[in-house]
C-alpha positions in Angstrom: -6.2 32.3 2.1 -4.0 33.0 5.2 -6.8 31.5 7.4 -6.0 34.4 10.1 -8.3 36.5 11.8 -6.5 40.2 13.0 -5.0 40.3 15.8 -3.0 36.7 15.8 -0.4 37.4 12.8 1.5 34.5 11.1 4.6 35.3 9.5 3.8 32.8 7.4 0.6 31.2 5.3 -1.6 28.9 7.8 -3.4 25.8 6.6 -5.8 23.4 9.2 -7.3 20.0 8.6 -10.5 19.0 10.4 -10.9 14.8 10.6 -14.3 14.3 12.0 -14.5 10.7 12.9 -16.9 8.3 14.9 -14.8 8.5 18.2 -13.0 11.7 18.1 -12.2 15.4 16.2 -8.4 15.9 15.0 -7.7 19.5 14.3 -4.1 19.7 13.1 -2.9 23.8 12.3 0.1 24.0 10.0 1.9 27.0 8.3 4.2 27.2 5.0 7.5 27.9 6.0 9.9 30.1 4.4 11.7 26.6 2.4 7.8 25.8 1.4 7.4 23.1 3.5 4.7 22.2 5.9 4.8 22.5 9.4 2.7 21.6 11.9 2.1 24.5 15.0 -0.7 23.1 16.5 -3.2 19.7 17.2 -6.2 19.6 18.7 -8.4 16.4 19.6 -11.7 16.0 21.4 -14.0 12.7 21.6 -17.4 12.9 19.5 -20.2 10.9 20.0 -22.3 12.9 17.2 -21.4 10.5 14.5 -22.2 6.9 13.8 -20.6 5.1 10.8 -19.4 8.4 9.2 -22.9 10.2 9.2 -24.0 12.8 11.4 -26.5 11.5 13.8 -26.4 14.5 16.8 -25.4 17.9 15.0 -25.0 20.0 18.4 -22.7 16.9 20.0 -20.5 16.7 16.4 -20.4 20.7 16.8 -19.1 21.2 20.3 -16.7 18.6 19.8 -14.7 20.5 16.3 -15.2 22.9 18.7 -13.3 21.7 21.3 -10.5 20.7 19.4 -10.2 23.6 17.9 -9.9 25.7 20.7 -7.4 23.5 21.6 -5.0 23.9 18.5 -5.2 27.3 17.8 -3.9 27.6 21.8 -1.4 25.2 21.0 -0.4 27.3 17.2 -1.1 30.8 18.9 -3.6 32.2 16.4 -7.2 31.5 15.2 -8.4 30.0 12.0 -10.6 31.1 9.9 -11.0 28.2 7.0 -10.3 24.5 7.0 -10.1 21.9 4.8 -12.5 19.1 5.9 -12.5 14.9 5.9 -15.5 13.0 4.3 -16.2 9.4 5.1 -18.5 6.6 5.9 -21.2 4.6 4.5 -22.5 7.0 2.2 -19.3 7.1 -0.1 -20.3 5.5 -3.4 -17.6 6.0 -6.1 -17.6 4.6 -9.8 -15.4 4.6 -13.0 -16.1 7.4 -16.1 -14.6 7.9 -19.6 -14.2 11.3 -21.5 -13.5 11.4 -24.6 -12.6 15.1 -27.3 -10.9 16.2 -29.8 -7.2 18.0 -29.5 -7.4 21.4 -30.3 -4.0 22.4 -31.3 -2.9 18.8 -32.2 -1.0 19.1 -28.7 -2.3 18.5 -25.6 -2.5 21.7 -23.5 -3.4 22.2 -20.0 -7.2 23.3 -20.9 -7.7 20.3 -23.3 -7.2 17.9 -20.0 -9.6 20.2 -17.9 -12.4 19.7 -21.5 -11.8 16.2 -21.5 -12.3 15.9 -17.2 -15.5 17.4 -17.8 -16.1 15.2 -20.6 -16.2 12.7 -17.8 -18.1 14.1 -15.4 -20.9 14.5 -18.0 -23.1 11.5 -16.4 -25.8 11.2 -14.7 -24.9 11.3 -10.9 -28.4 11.1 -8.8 -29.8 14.3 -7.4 -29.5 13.1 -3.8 -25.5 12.8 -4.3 -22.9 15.1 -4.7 -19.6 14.4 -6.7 -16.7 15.1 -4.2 -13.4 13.8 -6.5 -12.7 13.5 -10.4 -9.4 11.5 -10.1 -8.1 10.3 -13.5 -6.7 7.2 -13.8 -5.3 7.1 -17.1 -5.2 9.2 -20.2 -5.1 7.4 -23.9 -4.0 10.2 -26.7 -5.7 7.8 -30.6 -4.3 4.7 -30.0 -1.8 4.7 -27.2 -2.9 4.3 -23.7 -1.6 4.1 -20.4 -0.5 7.9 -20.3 -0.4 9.6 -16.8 0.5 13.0 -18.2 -0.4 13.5 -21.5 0.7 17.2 -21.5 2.8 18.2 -24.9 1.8 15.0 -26.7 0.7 15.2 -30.2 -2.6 13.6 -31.4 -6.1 14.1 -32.6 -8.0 12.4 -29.9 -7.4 12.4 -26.0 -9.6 10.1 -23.6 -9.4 10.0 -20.6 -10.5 6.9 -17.8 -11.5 8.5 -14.0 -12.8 7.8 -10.8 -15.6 9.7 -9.6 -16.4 9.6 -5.8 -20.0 10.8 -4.9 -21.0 11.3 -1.0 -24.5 11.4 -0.1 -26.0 15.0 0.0 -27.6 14.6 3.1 -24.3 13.2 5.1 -22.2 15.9 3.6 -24.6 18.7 4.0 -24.9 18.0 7.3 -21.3 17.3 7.8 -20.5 21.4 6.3 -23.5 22.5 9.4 -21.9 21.6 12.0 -18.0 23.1 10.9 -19.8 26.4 9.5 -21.6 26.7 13.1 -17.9 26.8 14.6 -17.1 29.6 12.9 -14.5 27.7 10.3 -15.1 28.6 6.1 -14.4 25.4 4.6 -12.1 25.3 1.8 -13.1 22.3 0.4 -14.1 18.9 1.3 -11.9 15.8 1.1 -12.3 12.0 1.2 -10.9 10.5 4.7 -8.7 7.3 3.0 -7.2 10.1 -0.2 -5.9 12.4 2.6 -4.3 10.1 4.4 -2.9 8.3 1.9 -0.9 11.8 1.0 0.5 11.7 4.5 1.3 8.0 4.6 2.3 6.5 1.6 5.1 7.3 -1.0 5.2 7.8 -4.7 7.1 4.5 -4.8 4.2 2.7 -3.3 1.5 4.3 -5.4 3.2 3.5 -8.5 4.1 -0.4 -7.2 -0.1 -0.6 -6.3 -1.2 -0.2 -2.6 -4.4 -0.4 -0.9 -4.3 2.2 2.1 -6.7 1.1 4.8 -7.7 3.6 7.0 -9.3 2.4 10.4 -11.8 4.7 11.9 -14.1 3.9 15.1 -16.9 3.0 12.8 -15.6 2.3 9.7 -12.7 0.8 7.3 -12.1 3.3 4.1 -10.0 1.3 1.6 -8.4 3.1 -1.4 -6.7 1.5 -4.2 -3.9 2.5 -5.7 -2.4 1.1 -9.2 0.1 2.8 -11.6 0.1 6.0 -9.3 -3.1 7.0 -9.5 -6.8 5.7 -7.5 -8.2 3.0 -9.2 -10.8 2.3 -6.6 -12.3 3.2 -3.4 -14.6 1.4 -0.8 -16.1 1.5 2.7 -16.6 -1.7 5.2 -19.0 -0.4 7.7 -17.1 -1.9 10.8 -14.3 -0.3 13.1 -12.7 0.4 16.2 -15.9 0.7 18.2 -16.6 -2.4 17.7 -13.9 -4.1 18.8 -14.4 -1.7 21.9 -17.8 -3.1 22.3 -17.0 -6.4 21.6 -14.5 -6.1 24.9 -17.5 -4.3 26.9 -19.5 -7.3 26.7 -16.8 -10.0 26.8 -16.0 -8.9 29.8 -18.7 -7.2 31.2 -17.1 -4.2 31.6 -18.8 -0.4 30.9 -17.9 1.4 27.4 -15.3 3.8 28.7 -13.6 0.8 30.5 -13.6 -1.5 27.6 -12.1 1.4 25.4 -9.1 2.2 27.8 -8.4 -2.0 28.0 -8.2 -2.4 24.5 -6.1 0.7 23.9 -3.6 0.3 26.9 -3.2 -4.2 27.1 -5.0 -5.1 23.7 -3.5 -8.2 21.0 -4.5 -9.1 18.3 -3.2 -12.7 19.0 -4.6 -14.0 21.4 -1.7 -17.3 21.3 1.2 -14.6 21.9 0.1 -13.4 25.2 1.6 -14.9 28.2 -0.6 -17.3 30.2 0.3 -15.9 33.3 -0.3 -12.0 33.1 -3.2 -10.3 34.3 -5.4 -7.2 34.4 -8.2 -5.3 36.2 -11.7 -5.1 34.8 -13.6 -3.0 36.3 -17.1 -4.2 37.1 -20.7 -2.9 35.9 -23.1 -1.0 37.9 -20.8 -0.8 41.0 -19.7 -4.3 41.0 -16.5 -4.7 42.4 -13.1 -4.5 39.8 -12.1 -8.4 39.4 -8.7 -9.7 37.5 -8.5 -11.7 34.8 -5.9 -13.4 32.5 -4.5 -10.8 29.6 -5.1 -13.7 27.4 -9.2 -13.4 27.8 -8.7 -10.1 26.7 -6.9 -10.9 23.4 -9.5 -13.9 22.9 -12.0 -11.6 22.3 -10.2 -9.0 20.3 -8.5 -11.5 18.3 -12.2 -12.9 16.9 -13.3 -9.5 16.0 -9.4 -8.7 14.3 -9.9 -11.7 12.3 -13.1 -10.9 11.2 -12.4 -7.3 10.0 -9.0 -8.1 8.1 -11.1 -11.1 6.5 -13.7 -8.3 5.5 -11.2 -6.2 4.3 -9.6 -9.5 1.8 -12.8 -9.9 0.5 -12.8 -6.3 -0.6 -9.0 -7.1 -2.0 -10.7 -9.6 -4.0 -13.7 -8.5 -5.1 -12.2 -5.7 -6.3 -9.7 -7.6 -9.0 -7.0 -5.4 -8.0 -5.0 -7.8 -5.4 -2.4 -9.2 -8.0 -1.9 -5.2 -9.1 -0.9 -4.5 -5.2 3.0 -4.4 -5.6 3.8 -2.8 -2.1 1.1 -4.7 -0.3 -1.3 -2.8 2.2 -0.9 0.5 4.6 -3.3 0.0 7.4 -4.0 3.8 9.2 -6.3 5.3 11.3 -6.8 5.3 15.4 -7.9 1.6 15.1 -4.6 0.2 13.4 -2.8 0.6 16.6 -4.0 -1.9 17.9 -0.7 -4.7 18.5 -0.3 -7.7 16.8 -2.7 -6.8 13.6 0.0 -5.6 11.5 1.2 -9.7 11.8 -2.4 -10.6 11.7 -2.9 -9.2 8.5 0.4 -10.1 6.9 -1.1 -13.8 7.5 -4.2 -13.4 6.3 -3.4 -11.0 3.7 -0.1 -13.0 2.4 1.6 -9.9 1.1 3.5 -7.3 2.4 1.6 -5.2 5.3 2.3 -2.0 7.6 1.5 0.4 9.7 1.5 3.9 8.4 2.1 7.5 10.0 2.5 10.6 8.8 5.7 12.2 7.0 7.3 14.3 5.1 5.7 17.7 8.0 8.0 19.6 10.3 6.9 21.1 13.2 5.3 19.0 15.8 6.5 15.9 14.5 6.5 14.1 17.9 2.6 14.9 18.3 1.4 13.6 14.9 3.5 11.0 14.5 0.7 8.3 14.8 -1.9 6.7 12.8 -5.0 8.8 14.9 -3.3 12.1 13.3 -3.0 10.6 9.4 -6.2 12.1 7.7 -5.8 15.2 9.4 -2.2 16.0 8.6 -3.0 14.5 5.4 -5.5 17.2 4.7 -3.3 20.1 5.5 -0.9 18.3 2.4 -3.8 17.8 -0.2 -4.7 21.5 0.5 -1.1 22.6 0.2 -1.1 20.9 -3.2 -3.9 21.7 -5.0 -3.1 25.5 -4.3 0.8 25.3 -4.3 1.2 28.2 -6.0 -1.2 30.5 -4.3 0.4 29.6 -0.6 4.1 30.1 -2.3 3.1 33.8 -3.7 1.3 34.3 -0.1 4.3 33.5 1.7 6.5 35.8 -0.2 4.1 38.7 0.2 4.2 38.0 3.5 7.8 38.3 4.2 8.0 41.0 1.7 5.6 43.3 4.0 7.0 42.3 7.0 10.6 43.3 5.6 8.7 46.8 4.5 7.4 47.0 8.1 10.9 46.4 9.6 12.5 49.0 7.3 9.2 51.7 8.2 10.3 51.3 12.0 13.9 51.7 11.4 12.9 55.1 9.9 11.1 56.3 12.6 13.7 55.5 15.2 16.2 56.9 13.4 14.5 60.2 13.5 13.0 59.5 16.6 16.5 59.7 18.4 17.4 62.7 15.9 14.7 64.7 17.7 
């Protein structure tokens, strides 16, 4: 569980998140300090071509890139990994709504009654070419009252319980594990993109007010719902940064590469706020010469593609039947959310509350991560933190115990040592 190869000793248990997304790899290294908090002691990021729309398309490209960043965190940390916990997204998420339903054993809800009535749930018929990746329960009802998040101690014959399954295809995923196992990296588990972010990004306030965390990849939009404090629904708009990158590309008939560092370093999304009178360089195609052109061109044809995305993403909003449940409004995440001026865009076309989020609540390299690129990766490192809590405590105070014994061995021998 330390994650630690010999050699490169942590005083301390060490945890790393992989985001493998259409542009780039994140690889964010963090230990559990001695107050049992997280703390982040290394990042890593290299750009990926190997993926399109969240699925593997070039295996050996998607390889050297984890790769890549990896190297360069565990330089950064000072110490190798050995297991990671992993991001899933794109076009092959599919997720849908269950019920479980059994009878109490003791007339009191215990811990192992929840775990029967979760696989209650997951009793359906999930298709063989899919592979369920979260059982997140919505609600629990114990005979006739509902709307119980933690039915623990309760008394009652009958306990249901209303989840959220999320399936990824086989394929995708299986080729997803490939290309991490082929760096060397055990993975711990696998974990939907827009659910670890959301840990980093968004409080227990907003989850329990209903929020929909939109995380903006290069080739996709991963929107999760959250109502009552727990996922109520999950979805996936194939479109992303990239797009607005190619959008620029051809707009101004500039390469790829160009197009990417325009929209990153003078992008808006409104195109009515720029001033008429500044400029930039665009550099030409096939050695044409660099020409300038008004900032405003620029925002003209992000703010077309902007609009169409957030619209996209309203749809979703209302397709879904959950907008009037969204209390504390929308977090949009992800590389792509920095872009200026769509936090404003999509307050207007939303008509609720909207913004930006980055990651809290980590120590360490806060300056680093503290952007929306570094949100699913650092939210990772937190989901795997939580789900073994317990474990990573009792490591860390094994760990400190033996180094203690150590110290105390080696005051031993130099006391005799200077006797004799």
């Amino acid at each position: 569980m330390t994650g630690l190869k010999s050699g490169h000793k942590s005083k301390f248990p060490v945890l790393a998140g992989i985001d493998i997304g259409s542009t780039k790899v994140c690889f964010v290294i963090g230990i559990v300090n001695e107050d049992n908090k997280i703390e982040i002691v290394g990042v890593g990021r290299a750009p990926n071509a190997g993926i399109r729309q969240g699925i593997v398309v070039n295996i050996e490209a998607t390889q050297n890139s984890i790769k890549k960043a990896k190297d360069e965190a565990e330089l950064m940390a000072g110490y190798q990994v050995e297991e990671a916990w992993v991001g899933v997204s794109g076009t092959h998420i599919k997720s849908f709504d269950s019920k479980g339903m059994i009878a109490i054993k003791n007339k009191e809800v215990a811990a192992s009654d929840i775990e029967r009535v979760i696989e209650a749930a997951k009793a359906v018929a999930v298709p063989a070419d899919r592979q369920v990746l979260h059982v997140l329960p919505r609600e629990y009802k114990v005979d006739t009252q509902d709307g119980i998040s933690d039915p623990i101690g309760m008394s009652g014959i009958r306990l249901e319980a209303n989840v959220h399954i999320v399936t990824g295809g086989q394929t995708a995923i299986n080729n997803t594990i490939k290309c991490v196992e082929k760096t060397g990296v055990k993975i711990n588990n696998l974990v939907l993109d827009p659910l670890a972010a959301s840990i980093a990004v968004v409080s227990e306030d907003e989850k329990s007010l209903g929020v929909c965390v939109v995380d903006m990849g290069g080739g996709t939009c991963n929107l999760l719902y959250y109502v009552n404090g727990s996922v109520a629904h999950t979805s996936v708009i194939p479109v992303g940064g990239q797009h607005f990158t190619h959008d620029v590309a051809i707009g101004l008939r500039t390469p790829q590469l160009a197009a990417e560092t325009l929209k990153v370093n003078h992008g808006y999304a409104i195109g009515s706020q720029v001033e008429d009178t500044e400029t930039i360089d665009v550099q030409g195609v096939g050695g044409r010469k660099s020409r300038e052109i008004p900032k405003r061109d620029l925002a003209d044809v992000i703010e077309a593609r902007a609009e169409e995305t957030l619209n996209l993403i309203y749809h979703d909003m209302k397709m879904s039947g959950l907008l009037p449940m969204l209390g504390s409004g929308v977090v949009l995440t992800g590389g792509a959310s920095q872009l200026a001026g769509l936090v404003e865009m999509a307050e207007f076309i939303f008509e609720i509350p909207v913004r930006r989020g980055v990651p809290a609540n980590v120590g360490g390299l806060t300056d680093v991560v503290k952007s929306a690129e570094y949100a699913t990766s650092v939210g990772l490192i937190q989901y795997g933190y939580n789900q073994n809590k317990n474990i990573y405590i009792k490591l860390g105070q094994e760990m400190k115990s033996s180094e203690s014994g150590d110290g105390l061995t080696r005051k031993i021998k130099d006391f005799f040592g200077q006797i004799f």
